[in-house]
C-alpha positions in Angstrom: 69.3 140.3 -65.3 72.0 137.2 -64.7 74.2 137.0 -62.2 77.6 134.8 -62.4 79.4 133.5 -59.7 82.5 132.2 -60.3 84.7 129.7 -58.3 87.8 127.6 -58.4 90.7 130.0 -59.7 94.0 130.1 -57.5 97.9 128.9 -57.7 98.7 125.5 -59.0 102.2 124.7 -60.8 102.7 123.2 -64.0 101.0 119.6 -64.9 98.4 120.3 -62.3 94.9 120.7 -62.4 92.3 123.2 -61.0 88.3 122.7 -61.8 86.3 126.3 -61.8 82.6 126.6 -61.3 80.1 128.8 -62.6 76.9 129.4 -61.0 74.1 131.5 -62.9 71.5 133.0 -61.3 68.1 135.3 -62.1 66.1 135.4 -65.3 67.6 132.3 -66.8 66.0 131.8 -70.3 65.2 127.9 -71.0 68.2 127.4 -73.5 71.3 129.2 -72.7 74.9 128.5 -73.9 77.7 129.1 -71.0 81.3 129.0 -71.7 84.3 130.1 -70.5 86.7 132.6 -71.9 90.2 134.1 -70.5 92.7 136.7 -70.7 96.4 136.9 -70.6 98.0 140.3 -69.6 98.5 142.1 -72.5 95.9 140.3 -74.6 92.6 140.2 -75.9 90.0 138.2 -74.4 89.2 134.2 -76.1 87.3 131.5 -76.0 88.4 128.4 -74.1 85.3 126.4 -74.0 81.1 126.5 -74.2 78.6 124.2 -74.0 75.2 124.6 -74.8 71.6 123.0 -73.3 72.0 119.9 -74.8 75.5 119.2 -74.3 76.8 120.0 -77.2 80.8 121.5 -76.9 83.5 123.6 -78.5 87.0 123.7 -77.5 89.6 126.4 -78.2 92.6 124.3 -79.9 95.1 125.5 -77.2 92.9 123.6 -74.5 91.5 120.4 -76.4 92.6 117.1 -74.7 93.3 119.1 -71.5 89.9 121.0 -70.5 86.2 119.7 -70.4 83.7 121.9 -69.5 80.4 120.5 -68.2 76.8 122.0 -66.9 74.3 121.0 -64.5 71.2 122.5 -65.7 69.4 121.9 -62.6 71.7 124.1 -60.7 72.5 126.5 -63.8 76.1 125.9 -62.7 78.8 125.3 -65.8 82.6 123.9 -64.8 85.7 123.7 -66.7 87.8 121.0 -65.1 91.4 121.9 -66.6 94.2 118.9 -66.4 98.1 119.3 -67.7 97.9 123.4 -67.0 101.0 124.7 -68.3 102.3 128.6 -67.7 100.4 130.1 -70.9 97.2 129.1 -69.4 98.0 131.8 -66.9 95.1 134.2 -67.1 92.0 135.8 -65.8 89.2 133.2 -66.8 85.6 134.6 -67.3 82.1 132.9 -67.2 80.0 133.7 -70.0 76.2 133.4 -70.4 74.3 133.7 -73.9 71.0 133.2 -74.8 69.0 133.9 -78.1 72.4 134.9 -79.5 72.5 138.2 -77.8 71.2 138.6 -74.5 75.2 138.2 -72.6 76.4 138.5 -68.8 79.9 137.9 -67.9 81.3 136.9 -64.8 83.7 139.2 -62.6 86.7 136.7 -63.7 88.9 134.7 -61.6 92.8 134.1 -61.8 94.7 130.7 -62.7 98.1 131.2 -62.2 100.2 128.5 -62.9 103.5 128.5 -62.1 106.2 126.5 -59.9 
C-alpha cells in the first residue's frame, strides 16, 4: 500500500501562481513515476504532468511553459509549481503514483481555483 498526501491547492486569481506537493508514503518500490493529473467539473480526468526516477518529464500541451513538476526522491515528495494559472486550470488536481506500469495509488485531490 501507498499513501498520498497532497498539499498546496487553494484560491489564487488569474496570472498567479500556487506550487502543490505530494508526499508518498509506505511500500515505495525503487523506481516509481509520480505525476499529476486534474479534473474540471463536468470532465474526464487528464494528465498535466509526470516525472519519473531519473527526472525524465512530460507535459500536457495546455500546461507546457507554465508548470514544472519536480521530485525529491529522498523525501518521495513530487511538486507541480504552476506560474500564469488562468480560469480553465480550475480543477480538482490529483497525485498519482505508478510503478512497474500497474501497481497505481491516487491521492484524495485538492482544488485550484482560480479566479478574481
Amino acid at each position: 500500500q501507498v499513501q498520498l498526501v497532497e498539499s498546496g491547492g487553494g484560491l489564487v486569481e488569474p496570472g498567479g501562481s500556487l506550487r502543490l506537493s505530494c508526499a508518498a508514503s509506505g511500500s515505495i518500490f525503487r523506481f516509481y513515476v509520480m505525476g499529476w493529473y486534474r479534473q474540471a467539473p463536468g470532465k474526464q480526468r487528464e494528465l498535466v504532468a509526470t516525472i519519473g526516477s531519473g527526472g525524465n518529464t512530460n507535459y500536457a500541451d495546455s500546461v507546457k511553459g507554465r508548470c514544472t513538476i519536480s521530485r525529491d526522491n529522498a523525501k518521495n515528495t513530487v511538486y507541480l509549481q504552476m506560474n500564469s494559472l488562468k480560469p480553465e486550470d480550475t480543477a480538482v488536481y490529483y497525485c498519482n503514483y505508478m510503478a512497474l506500469g500497474v501497481v497505481s495509488y491516487w491521492g484524495q485531490g485538492t482544488q485550484v481555483t482560480v479566479s478574481s
